[in-house]
OpenMM code with the backbone's topology and positions (N, CA, C; nanometers):
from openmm import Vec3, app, unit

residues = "UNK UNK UNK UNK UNK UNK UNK UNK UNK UNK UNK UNK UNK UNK UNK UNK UNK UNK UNK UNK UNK UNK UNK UNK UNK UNK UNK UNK UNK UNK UNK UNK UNK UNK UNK UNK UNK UNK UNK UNK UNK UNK UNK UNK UNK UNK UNK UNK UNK UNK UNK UNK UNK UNK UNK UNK UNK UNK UNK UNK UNK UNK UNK UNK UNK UNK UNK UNK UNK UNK UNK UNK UNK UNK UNK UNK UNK UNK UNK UNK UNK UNK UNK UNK UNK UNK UNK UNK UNK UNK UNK UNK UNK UNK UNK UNK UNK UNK UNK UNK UNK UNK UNK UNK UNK UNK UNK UNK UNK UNK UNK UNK UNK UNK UNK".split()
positions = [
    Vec3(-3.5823, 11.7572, 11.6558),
    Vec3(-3.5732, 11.8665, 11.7493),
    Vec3(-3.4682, 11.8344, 11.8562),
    Vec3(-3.3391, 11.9396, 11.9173),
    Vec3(-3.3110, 11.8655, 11.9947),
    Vec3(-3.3400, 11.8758, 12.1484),
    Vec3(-3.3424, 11.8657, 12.2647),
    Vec3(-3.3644, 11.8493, 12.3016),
    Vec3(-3.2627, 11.8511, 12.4407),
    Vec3(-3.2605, 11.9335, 12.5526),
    Vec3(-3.1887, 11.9391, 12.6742),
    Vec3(-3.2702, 11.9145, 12.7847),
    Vec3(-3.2254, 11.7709, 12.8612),
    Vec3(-3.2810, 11.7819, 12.9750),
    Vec3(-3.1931, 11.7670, 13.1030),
    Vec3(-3.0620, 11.8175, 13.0474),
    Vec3(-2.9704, 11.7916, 13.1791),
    Vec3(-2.9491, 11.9402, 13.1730),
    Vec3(-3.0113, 12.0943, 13.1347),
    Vec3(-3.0124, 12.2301, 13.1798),
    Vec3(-3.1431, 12.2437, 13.2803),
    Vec3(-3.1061, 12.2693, 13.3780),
    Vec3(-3.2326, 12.2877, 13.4758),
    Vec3(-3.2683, 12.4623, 13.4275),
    Vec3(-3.3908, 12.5035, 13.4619),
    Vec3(-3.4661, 12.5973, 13.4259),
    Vec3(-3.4140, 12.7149, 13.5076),
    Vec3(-3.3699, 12.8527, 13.4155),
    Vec3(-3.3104, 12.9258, 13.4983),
    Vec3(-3.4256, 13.0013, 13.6056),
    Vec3(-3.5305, 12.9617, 13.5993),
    Vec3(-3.6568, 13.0562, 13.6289),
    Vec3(-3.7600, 12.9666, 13.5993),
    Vec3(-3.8586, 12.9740, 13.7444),
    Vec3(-4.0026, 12.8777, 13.7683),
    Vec3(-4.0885, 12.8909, 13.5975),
    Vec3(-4.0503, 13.0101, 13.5133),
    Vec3(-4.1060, 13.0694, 13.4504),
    Vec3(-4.1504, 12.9702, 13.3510),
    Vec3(-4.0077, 12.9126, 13.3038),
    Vec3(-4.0094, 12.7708, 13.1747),
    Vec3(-4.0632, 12.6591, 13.2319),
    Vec3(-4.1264, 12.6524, 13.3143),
    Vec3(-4.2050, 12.4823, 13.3585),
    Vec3(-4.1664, 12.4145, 13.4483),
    Vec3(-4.2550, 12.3112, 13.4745),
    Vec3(-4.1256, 12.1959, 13.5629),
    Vec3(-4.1246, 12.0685, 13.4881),
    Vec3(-4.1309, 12.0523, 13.3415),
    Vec3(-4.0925, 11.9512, 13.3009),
    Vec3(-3.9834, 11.9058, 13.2394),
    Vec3(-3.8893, 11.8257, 13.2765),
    Vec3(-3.7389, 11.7931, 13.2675),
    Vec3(-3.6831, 11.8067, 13.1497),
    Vec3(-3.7377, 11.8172, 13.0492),
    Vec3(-3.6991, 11.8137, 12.8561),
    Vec3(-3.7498, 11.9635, 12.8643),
    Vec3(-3.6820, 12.0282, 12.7908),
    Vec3(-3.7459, 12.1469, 12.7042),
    Vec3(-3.7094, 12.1555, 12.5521),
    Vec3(-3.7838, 12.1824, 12.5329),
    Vec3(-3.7330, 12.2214, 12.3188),
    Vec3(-3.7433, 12.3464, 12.3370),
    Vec3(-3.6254, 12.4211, 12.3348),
    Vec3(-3.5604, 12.5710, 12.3631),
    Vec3(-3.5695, 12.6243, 12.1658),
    Vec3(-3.6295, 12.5665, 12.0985),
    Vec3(-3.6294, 12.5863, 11.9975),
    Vec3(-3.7918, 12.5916, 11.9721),
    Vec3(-3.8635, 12.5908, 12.0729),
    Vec3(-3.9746, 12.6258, 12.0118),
    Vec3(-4.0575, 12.7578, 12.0416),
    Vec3(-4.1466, 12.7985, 11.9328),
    Vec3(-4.1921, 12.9066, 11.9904),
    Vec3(-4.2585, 12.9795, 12.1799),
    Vec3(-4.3077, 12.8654, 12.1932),
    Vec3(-4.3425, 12.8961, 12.2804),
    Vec3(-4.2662, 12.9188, 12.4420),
    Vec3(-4.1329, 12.8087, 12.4169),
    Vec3(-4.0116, 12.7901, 12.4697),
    Vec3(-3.9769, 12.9629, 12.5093),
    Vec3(-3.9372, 12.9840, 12.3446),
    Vec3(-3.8931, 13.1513, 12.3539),
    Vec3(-3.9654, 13.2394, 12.4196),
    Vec3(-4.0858, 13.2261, 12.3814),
    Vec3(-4.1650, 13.3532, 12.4441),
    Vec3(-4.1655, 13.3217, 12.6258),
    Vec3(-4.1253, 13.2235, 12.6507),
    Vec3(-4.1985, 13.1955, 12.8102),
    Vec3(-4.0258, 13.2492, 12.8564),
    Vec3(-3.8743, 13.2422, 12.7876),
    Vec3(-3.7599, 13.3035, 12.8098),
    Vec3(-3.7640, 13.3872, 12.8262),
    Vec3(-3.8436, 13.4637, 12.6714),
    Vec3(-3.8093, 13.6680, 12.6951),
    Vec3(-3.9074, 13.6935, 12.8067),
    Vec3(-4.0016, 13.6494, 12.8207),
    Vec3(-4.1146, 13.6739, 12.9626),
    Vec3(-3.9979, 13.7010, 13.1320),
    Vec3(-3.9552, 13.5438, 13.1301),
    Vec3(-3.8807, 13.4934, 13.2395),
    Vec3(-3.7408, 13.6559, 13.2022),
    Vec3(-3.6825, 13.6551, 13.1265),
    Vec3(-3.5931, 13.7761, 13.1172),
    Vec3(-3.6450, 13.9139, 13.1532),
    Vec3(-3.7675, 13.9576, 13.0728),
    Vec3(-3.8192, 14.0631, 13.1415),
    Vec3(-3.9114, 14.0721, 13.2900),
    Vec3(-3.9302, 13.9466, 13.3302),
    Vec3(-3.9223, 13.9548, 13.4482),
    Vec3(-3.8376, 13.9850, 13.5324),
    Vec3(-3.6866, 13.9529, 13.5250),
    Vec3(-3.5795, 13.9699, 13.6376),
    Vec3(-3.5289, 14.1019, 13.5617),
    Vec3(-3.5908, 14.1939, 13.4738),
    Vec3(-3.4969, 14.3243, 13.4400),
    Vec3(-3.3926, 14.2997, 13.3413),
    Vec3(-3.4112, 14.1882, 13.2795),
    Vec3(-3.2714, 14.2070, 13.1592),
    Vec3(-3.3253, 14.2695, 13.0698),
    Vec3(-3.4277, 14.2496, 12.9831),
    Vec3(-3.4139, 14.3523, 12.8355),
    Vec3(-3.4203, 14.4823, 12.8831),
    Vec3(-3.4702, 14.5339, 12.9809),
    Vec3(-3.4559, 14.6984, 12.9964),
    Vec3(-3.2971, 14.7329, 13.0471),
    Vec3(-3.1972, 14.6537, 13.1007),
    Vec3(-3.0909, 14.6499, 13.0775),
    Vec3(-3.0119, 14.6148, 12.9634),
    Vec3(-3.0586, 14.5558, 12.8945),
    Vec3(-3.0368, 14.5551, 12.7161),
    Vec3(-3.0294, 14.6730, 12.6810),
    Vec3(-3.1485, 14.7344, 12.7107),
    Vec3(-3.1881, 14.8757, 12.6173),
    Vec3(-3.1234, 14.9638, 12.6964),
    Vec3(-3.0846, 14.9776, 12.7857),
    Vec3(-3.0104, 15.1085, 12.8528),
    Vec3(-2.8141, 15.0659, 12.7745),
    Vec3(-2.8412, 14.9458, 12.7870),
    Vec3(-2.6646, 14.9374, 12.7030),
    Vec3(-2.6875, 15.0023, 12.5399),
    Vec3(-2.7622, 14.9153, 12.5215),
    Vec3(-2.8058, 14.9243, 12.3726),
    Vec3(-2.7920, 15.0952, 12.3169),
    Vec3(-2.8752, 15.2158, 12.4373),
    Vec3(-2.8441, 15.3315, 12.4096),
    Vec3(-2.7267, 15.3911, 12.4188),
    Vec3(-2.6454, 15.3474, 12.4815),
    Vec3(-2.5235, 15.4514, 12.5247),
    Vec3(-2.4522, 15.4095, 12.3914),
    Vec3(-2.3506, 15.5110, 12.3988),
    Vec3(-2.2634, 15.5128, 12.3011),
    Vec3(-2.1559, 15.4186, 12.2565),
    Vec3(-2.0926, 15.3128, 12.1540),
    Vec3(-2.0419, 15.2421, 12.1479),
    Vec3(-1.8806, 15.2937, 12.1754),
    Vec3(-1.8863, 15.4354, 12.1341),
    Vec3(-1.7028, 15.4835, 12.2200),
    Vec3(-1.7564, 15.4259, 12.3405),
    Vec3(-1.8334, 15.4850, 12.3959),
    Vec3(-1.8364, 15.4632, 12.5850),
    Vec3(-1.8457, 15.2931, 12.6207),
    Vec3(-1.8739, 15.2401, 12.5366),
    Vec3(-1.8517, 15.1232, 12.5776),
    Vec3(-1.7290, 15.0227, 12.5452),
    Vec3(-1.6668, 15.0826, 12.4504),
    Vec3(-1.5310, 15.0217, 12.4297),
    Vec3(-1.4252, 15.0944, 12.5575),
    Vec3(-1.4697, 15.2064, 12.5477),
    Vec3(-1.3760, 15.3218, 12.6354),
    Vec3(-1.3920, 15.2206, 12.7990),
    Vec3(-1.4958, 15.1686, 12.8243),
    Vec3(-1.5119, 15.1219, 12.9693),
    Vec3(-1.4523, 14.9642, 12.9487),
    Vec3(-1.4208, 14.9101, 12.8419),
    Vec3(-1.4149, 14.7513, 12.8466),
    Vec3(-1.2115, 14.8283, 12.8580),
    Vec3(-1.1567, 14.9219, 12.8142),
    Vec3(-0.9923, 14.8826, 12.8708),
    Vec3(-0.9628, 14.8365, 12.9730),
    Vec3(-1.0350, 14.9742, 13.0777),
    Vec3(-0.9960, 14.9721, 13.2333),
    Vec3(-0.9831, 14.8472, 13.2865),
    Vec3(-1.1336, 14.8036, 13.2583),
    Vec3(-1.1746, 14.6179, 13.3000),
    Vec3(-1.0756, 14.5829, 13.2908),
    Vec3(-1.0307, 14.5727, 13.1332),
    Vec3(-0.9093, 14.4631, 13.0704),
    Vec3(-0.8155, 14.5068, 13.1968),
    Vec3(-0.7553, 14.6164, 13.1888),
    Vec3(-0.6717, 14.6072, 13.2848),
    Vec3(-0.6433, 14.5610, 13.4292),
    Vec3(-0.7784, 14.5736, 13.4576),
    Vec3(-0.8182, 14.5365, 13.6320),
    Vec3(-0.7678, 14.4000, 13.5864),
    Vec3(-0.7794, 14.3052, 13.5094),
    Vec3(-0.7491, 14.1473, 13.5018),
    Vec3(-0.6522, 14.1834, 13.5054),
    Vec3(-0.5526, 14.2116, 13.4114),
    Vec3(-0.4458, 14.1939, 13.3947),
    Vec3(-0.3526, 14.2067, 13.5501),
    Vec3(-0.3859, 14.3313, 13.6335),
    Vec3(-0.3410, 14.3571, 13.7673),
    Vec3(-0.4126, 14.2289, 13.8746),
    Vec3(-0.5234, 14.1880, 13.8309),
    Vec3(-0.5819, 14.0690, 13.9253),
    Vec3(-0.4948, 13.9491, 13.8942),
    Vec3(-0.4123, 13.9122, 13.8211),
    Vec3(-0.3625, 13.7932, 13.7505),
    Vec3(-0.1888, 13.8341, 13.7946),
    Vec3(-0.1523, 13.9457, 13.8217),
    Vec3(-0.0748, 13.9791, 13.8632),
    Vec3(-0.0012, 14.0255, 14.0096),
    Vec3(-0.1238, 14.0677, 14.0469),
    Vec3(-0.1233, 14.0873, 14.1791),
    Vec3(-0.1617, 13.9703, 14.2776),
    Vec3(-0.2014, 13.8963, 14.3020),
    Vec3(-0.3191, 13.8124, 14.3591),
    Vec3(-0.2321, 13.6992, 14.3342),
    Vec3(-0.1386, 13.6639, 14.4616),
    Vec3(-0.0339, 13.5405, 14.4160),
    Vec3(-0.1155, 13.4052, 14.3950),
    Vec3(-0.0416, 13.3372, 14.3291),
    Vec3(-0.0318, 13.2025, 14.3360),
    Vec3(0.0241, 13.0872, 14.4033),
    Vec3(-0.0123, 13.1435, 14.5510),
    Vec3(0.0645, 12.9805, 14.6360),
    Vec3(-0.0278, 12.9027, 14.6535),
    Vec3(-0.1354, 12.9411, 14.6610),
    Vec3(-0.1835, 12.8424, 14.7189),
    Vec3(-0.3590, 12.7942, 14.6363),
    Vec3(-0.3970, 12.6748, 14.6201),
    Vec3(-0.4920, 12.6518, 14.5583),
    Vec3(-0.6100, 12.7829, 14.6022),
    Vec3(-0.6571, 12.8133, 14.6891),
    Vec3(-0.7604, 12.9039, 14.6903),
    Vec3(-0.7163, 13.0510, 14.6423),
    Vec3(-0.6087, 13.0727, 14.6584),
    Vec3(-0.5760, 13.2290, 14.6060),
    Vec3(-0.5866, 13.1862, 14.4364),
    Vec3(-0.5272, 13.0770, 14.3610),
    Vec3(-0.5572, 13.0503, 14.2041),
    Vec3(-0.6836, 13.0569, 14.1503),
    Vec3(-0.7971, 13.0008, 14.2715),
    Vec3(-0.9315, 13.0133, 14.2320),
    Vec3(-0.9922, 13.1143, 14.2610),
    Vec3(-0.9135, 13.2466, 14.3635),
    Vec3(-0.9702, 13.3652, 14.3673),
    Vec3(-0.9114, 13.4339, 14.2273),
    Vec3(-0.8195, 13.3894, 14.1897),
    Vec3(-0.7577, 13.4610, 14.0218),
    Vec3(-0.8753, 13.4134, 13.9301),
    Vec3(-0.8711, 13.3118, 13.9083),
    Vec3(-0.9523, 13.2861, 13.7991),
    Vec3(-1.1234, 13.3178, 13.7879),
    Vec3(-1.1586, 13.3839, 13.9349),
    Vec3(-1.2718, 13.3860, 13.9256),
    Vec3(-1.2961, 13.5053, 13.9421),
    Vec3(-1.2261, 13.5967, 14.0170),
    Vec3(-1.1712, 13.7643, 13.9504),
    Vec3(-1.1560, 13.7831, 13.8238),
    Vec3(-1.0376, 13.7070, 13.7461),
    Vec3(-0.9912, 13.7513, 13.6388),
    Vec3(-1.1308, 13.6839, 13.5320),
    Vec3(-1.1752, 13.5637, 13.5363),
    Vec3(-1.2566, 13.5328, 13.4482),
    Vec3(-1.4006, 13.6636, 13.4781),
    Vec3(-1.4515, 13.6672, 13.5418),
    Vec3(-1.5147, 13.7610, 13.5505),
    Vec3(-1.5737, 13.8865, 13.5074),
    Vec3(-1.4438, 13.9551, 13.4890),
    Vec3(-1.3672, 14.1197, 13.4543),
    Vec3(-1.3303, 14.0850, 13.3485),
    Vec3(-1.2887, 13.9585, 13.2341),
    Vec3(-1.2483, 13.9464, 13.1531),
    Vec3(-1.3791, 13.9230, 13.0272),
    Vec3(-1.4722, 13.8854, 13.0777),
    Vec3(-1.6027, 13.8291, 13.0452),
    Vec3(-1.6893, 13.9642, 13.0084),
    Vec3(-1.7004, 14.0080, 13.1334),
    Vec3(-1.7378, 14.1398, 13.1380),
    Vec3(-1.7013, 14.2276, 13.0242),
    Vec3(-1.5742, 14.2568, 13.0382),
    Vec3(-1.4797, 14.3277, 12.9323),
    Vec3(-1.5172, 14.3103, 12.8128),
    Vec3(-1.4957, 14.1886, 12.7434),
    Vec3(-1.4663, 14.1414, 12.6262),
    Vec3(-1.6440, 14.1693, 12.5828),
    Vec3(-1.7465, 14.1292, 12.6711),
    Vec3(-1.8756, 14.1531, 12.6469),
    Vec3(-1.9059, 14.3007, 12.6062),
    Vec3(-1.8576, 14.4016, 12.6837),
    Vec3(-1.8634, 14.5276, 12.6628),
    Vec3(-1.8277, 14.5815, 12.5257),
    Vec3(-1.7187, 14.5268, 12.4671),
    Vec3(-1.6043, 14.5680, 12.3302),
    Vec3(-1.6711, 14.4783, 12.2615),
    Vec3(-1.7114, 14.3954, 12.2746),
    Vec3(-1.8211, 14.3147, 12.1477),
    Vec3(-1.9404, 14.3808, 12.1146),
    Vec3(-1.9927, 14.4616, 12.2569),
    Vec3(-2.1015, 14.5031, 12.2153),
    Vec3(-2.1225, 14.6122, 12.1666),
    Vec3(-1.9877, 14.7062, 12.1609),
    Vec3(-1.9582, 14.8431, 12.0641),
    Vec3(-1.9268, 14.8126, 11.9968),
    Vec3(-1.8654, 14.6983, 11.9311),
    Vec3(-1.8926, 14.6546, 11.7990),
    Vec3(-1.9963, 14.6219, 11.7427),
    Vec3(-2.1032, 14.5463, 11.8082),
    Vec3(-2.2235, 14.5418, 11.7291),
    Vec3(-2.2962, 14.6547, 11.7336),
    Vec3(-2.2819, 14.7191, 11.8208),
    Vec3(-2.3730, 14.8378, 11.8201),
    Vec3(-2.3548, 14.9128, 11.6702),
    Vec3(-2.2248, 14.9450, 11.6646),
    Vec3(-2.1430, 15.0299, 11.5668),
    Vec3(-2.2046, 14.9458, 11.4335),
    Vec3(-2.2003, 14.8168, 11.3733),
    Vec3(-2.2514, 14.7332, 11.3039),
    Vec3(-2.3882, 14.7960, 11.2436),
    Vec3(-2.4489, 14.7859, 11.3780),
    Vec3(-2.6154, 14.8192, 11.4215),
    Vec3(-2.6785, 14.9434, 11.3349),
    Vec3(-2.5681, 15.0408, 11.4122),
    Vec3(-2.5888, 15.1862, 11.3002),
    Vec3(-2.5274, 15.2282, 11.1758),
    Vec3(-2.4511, 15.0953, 11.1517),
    Vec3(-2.4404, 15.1154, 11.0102),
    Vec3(-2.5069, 15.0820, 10.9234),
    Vec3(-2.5909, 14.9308, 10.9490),
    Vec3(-2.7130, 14.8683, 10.8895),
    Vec3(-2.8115, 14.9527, 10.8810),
    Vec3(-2.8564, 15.0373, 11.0131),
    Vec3(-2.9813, 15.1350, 11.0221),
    Vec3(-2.9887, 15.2578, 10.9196),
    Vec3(-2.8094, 15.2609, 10.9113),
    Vec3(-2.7844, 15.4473, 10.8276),
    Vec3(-2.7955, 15.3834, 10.6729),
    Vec3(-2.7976, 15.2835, 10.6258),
    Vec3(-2.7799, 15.2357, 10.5087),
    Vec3(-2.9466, 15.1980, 10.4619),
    Vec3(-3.0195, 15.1710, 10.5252),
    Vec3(-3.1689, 15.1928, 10.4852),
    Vec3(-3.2251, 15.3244, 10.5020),
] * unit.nanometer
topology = app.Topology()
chain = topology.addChain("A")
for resn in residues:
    res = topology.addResidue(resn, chain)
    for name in ("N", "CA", "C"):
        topology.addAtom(name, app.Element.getBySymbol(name[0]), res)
């Protein structure tokens, strides 16, 4: 089994003991708990519904906001580079998450229309 004990617990939810086996059942269930506690799967499911155009359609703009953050936002000086990269990583993350996920979606209803 393996075994992480240098990830601290994102949430009181998983325990306080320093090892976890994130591979075990019970591991999981005490995650999706700790997740639907702070509101992520019902934010799952509100992405999950909308339309995969609308979600590719919203990951350009993003793309673009980087591209103008990486462009705009000079580079003299060490803290303006780490305001780029943490703008641009961001919006880029975001983005790319969005257009992955109208792809799986799209995936999703093709698997569903085929049964």
């Amino acid at each position: 089994m393996l075994r992480y004990g240098i990830i601290p617990p994102l949430c009181t939810c998983l325990g306080s003991h320093p090892t976890y086996d994130y591979f075990s059942t019970t591991s999981c269930l005490r995650l999706l708990n700790c997740a639907e506690d702070l509101g992520l799967l019902s934010l799952l499911e509100n992405v999950s519904s909308t339309s995969p155009a609308a979600l590719a359609s919203a990951s350009l703009p993003i793309f673009l906001v980087v591209v103008v953050a990486v462009v705009m936002i000079s580079d003299d000086s060490d803290g303006l580079v780490a305001l780029q990269v943490v703008v641009a990583g961001a919006l880029g993350v975001g983005s790319v998450g969005l257009f992955i996920g109208s792809v799986v979606s799209v995936v999703l209803d093709g698997l569903q229309g085929a049964n």
